[in-house]
C-alpha positions in Angstrom: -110.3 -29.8 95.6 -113.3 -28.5 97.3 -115.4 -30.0 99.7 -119.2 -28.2 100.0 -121.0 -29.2 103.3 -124.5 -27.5 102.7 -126.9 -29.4 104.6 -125.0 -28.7 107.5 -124.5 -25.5 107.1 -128.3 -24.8 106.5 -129.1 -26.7 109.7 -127.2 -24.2 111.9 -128.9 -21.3 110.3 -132.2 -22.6 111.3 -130.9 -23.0 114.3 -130.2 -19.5 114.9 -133.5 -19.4 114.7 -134.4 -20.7 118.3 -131.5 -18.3 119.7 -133.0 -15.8 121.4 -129.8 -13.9 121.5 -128.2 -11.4 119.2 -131.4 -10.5 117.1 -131.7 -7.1 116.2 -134.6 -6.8 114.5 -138.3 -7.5 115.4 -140.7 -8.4 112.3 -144.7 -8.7 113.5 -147.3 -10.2 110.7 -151.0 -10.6 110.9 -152.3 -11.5 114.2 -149.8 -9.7 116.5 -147.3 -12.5 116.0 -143.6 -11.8 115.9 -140.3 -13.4 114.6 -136.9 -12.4 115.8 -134.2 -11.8 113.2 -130.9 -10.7 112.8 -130.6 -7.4 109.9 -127.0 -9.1 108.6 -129.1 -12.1 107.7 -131.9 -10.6 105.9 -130.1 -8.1 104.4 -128.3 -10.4 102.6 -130.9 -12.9 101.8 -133.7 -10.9 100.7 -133.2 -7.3 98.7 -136.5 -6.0 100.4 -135.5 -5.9 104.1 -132.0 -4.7 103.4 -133.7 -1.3 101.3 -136.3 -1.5 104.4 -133.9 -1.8 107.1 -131.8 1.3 105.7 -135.0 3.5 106.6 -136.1 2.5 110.0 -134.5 4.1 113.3 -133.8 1.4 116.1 -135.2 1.5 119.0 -133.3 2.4 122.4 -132.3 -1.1 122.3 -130.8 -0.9 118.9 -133.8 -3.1 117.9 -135.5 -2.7 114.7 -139.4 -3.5 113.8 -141.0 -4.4 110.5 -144.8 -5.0 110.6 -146.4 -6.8 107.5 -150.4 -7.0 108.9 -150.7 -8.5 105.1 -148.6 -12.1 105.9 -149.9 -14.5 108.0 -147.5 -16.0 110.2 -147.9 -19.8 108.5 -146.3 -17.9 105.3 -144.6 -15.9 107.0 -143.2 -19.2 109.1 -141.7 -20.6 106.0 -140.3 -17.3 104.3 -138.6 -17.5 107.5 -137.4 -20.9 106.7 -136.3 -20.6 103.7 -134.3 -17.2 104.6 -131.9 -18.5 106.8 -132.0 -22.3 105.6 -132.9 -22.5 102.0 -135.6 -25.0 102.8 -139.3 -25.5 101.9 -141.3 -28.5 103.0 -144.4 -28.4 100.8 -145.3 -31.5 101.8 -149.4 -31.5 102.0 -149.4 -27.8 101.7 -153.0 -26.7 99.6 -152.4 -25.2 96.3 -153.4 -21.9 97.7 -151.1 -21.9 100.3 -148.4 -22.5 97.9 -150.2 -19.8 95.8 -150.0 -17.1 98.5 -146.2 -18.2 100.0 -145.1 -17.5 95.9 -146.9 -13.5 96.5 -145.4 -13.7 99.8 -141.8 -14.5 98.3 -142.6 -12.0 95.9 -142.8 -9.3 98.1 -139.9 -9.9 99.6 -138.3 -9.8 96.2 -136.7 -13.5 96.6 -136.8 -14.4 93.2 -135.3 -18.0 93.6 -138.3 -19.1 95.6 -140.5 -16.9 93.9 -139.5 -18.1 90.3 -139.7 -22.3 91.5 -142.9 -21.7 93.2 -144.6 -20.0 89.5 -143.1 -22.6 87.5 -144.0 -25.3 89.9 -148.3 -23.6 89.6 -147.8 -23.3 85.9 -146.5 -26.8 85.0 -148.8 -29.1 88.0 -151.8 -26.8 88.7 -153.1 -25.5 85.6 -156.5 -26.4 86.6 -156.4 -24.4 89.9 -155.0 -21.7 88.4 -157.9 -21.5 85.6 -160.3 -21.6 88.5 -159.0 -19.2 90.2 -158.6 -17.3 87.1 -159.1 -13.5 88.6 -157.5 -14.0 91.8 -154.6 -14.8 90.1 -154.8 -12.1 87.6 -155.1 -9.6 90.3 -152.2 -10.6 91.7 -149.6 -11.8 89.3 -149.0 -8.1 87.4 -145.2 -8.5 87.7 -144.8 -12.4 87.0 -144.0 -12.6 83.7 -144.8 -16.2 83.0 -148.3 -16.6 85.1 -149.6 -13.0 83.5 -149.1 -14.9 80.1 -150.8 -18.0 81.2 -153.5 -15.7 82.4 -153.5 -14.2 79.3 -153.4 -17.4 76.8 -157.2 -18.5 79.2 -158.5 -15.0 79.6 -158.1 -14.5 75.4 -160.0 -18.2 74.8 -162.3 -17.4 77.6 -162.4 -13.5 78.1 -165.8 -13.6 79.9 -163.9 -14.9 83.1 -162.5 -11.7 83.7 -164.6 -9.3 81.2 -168.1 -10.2 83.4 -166.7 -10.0 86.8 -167.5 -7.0 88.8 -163.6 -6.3 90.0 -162.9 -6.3 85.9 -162.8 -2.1 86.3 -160.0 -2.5 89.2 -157.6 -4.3 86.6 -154.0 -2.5 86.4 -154.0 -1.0 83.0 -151.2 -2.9 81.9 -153.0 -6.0 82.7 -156.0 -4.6 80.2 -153.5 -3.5 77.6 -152.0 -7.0 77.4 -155.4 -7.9 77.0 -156.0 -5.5 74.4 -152.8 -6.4 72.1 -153.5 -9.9 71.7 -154.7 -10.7 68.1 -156.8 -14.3 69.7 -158.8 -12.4 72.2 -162.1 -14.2 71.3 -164.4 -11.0 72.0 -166.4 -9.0 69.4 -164.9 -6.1 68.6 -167.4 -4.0 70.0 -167.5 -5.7 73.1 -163.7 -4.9 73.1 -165.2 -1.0 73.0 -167.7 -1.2 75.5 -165.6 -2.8 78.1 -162.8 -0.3 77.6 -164.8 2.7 77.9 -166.5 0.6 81.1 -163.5 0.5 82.3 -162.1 3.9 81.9 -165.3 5.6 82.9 -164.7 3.4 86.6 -161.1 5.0 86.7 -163.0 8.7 86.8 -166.2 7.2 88.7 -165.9 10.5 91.5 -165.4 13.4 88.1 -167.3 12.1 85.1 -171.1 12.5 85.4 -173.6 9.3 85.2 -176.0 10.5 82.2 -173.5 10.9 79.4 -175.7 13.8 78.0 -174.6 15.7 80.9 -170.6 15.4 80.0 -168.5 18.8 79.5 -165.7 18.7 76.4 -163.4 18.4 79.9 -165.0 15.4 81.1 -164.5 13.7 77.1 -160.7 15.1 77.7 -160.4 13.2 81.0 -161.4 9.6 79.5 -159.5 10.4 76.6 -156.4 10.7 79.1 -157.1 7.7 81.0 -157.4 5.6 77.3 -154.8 6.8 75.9 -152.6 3.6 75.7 -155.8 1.5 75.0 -157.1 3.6 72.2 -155.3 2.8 69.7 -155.7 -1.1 69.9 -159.6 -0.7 69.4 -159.6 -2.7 65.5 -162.1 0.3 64.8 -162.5 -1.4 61.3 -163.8 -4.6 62.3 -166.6 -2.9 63.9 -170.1 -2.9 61.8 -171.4 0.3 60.8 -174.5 0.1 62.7 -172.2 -0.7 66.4 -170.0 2.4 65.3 -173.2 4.6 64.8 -175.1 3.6 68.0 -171.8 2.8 70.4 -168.7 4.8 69.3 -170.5 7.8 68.1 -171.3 8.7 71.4 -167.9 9.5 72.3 -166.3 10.4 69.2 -164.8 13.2 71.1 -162.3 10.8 72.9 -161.0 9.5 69.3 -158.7 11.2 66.9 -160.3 13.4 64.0 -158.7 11.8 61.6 -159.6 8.5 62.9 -163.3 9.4 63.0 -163.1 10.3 59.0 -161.3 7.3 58.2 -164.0 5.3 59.7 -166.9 6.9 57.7 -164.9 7.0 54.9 -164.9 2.9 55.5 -168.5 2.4 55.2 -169.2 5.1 52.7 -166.0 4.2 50.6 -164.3 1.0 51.6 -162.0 0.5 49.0 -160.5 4.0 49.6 -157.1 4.4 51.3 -156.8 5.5 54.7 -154.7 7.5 56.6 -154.8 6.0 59.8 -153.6 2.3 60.9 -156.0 -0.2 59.9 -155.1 -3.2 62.6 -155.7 -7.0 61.5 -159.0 -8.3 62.8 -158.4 -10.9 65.7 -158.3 -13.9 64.6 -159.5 -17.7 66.1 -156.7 -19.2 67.3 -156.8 -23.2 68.2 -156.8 -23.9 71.8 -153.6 -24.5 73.1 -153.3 -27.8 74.9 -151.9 -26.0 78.2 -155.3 -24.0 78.4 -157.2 -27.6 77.1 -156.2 -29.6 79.8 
């Protein structure tokens, strides 16, 4: 038999936290404030401090310091909390609060809290979340299930992230997933335009304004930067008159073959290719999570 007294055993670990004895390490967020710790603690509760305590040399007081300007100490309050209790009292917390403790617990790589805290946005604050729609898709690039509710809104309604000016400081990964989705509701040349916007703003300091002024190098430098997005252009859902006055400009960053395949479309459509012909994206129904 086995007898499990948690809730007691929680309470004395947040109440280590008024002892001002036997900490050993010093951790100082945003505004100067500070929160004594103890390294056997964190180490064990959250992977990022024990890999962070490894590298820092104590003091002459064998006291170590972690500063993290980045977390306010509210957050950083209840990461605290939750460390050495397993508690959080959301209770009348704003959505963004909850929002920013789930980056916060992210960070600190404690994926219980971090995991509960997306599901618990996903499932009750889908309206929020659509609202905040590019905050969140800034900031989300490793949480599996919020990048794909990001991506099921941003491929019925691309424009919320397309048109915004911080569109050319997306991760590429986040713009890949974009690319690969056959629903993305966006014109295929639209698709082009804002890709090559968007690799021209990764070169903005090396590739020259006035495109007539741009060197075989300068071609060779987008191409790099493109060179996972490239290939999920649907080239062949593009009208010949787009491809003429949009693509032909840099033709150089495409394949040869590519570029003969594609007038070998409009001159001779029925004609085989030899590169990959992707599906054109199609109108999907709006799913009910994205609705509502």
């Amino acid at each position: 038999m086995n007898f499990k007294f948690f809730d007691k055993l929680s309470q004395n670990f947040i109440e280590i936290l008024d002892d001002k004895d036997d900490y050993n390490v010093i951790i100082i967020v945003k505004n100067g404030k500070s929160f004594k710790a103890h390294s056997s603690v964190l180490k064990r509760r959250a992977p990022y401090f024990h890999k962070e305590l490894e590298n820092i040399i104590p003091n002459e007081n064998n006291i170590k310091t972690i500063t993290k300007p980045n977390i306010s100490d509210e957050i950083f309050g209840m990461i605290f909390k939750y460390i050495y209790g397993g508690i959080v009292n959301l209770e009348n917390a704003e959505i963004r609060f909850i929002f920013d403790l789930m980056l916060a617990a992210n960070e600190f790589e404690l994926e219980e809290l971090t995991e509960k805290l997306e599901t618990f946005l996903i499932k009750t604050q889908c309206t929020w979340l659509k609202s905040h729609i590019s905050l969140v898709y800034h900031s989300v690039n490793n949480r599996k299930n919020l990048k794909k509710f990001c991506n099921d809104v941003l491929a019925i309604f691309p424009s919320l992230i397309f048109d915004e000016e911080d569109f050319i400081s997306i991760q590429e990964s986040s713009l890949i997933s974009l690319l690969e989705r056959d629903d993305l509701r966006l014109e295929e040349i639209k698709i082009w335009e804002y890709t090559i916007k968007w690799g021209i703003a990764q070169n903005s300091t090396t590739l020259p304004v006035d495109l007539k002024e741009w060197t075989n190098e300068n071609f060779k430098t987008l191409k790099n930067s493109l060179k996972k997005c490239l290939p999920l252009i649907r080239y062949f859902h593009i009208s010949s008159s787009d491809v003429w006055v949009k693509v032909k400009p840099y033709k150089k960053i495409l394949d040869k073959q590519l570029w003969e395949d594609l007038n070998q479309h409009f001159l001779a459509p029925n004609e085989p290719t030899k590169s990959t012909v992707l599906p054109k994206r199609a109108t999907q129904k709006i799913p009910y999570h994205i609705k509502h």
